[in-house]
DRENKOL-374844 format. One record per residue (C-alpha): x, y, z; residue in one letter. Coordinates in Angstrom, 2 decimals. Example, Ala and Ser with C-alpha at 12.3 -4.5 7.8 and 13.67 -1.06 7.14 Angstrom:
2
px, py, pz, code
12.30, -4.50, 7.80, a
13.67, -1.06, 7.14, s
// end
This chain:
84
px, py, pz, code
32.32, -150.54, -23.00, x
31.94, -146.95, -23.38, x
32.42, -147.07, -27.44, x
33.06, -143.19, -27.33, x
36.69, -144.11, -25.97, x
37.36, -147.34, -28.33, x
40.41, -147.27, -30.03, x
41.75, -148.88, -33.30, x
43.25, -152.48, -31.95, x
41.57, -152.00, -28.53, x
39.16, -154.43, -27.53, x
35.35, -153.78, -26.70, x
32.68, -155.59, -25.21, x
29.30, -156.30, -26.58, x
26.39, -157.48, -24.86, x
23.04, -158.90, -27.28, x
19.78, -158.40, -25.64, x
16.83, -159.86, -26.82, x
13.26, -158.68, -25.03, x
15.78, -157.04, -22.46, x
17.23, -160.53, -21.41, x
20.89, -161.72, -22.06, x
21.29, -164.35, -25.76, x
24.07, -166.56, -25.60, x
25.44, -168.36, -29.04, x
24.54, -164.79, -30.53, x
26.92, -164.34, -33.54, x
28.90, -161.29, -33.88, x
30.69, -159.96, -36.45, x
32.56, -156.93, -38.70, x
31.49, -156.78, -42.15, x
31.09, -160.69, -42.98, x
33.76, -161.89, -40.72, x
32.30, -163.45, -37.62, x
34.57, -162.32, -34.39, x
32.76, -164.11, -32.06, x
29.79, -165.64, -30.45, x
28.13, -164.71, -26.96, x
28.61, -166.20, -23.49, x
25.96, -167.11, -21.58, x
26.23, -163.11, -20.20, x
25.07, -162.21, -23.65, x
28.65, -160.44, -24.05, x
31.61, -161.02, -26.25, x
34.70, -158.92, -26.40, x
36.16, -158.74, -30.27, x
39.03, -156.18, -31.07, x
38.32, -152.72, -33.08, x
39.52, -153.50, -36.53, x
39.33, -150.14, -38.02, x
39.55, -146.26, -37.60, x
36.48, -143.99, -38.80, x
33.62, -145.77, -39.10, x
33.23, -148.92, -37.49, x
29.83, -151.41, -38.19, x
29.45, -154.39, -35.61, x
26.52, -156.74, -36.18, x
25.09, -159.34, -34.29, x
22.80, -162.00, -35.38, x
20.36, -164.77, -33.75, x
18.66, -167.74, -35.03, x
15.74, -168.86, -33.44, x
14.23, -172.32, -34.27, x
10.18, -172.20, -35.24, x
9.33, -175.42, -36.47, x
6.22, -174.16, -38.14, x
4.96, -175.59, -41.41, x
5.85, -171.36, -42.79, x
9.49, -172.01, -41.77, x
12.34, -173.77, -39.94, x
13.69, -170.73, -37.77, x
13.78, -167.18, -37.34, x
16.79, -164.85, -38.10, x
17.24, -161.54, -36.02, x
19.66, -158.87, -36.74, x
21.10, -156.22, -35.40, x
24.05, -153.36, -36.33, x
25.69, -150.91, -33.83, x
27.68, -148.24, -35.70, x
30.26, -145.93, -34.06, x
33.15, -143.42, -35.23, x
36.78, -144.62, -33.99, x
39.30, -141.70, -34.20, x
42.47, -141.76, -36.72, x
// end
């Protein structure tokens, strides 16, 4: 989705890469409110929930296993203006 045209309401599509390869079960969300979690595509579609600035985040555990920890967490935010 070309977030320059997003509109308040509208929905957008997503898409979580990780070392330029598709995550599914990636969680994505506004502020603290998860909207969704990714297909197997890596993409979700979750509606614009407010106008002026707008913060999306997606996050994705990774199990380790290792005696140092159980898994990994990896973040990521994608900011972008949506017009009044």
């Amino acid at each position: 989705t070309d977030l320059a045209k997003a509109r308040l309401g509208e929905k957008v599509t997503v898409r979580v890469l990780l070392d330029g390869r598709p995550v599914a079960g990636a969680v994505v969300s506004i502020g603290h409110d998860k909207l969704a979690e990714t297909a197997s595509s890596g993409e979700a579609r979750i509606a614009v929930r407010h106008a002026g600035l707008e913060t999306i985040s997606a996050s994705v555990t990774r199990p380790l296993g290792t005696p140092d920890a159980d898994s990994d967490v990896l973040e990521a935010t994608l900011s972008f203006e949506v017009p009044r």
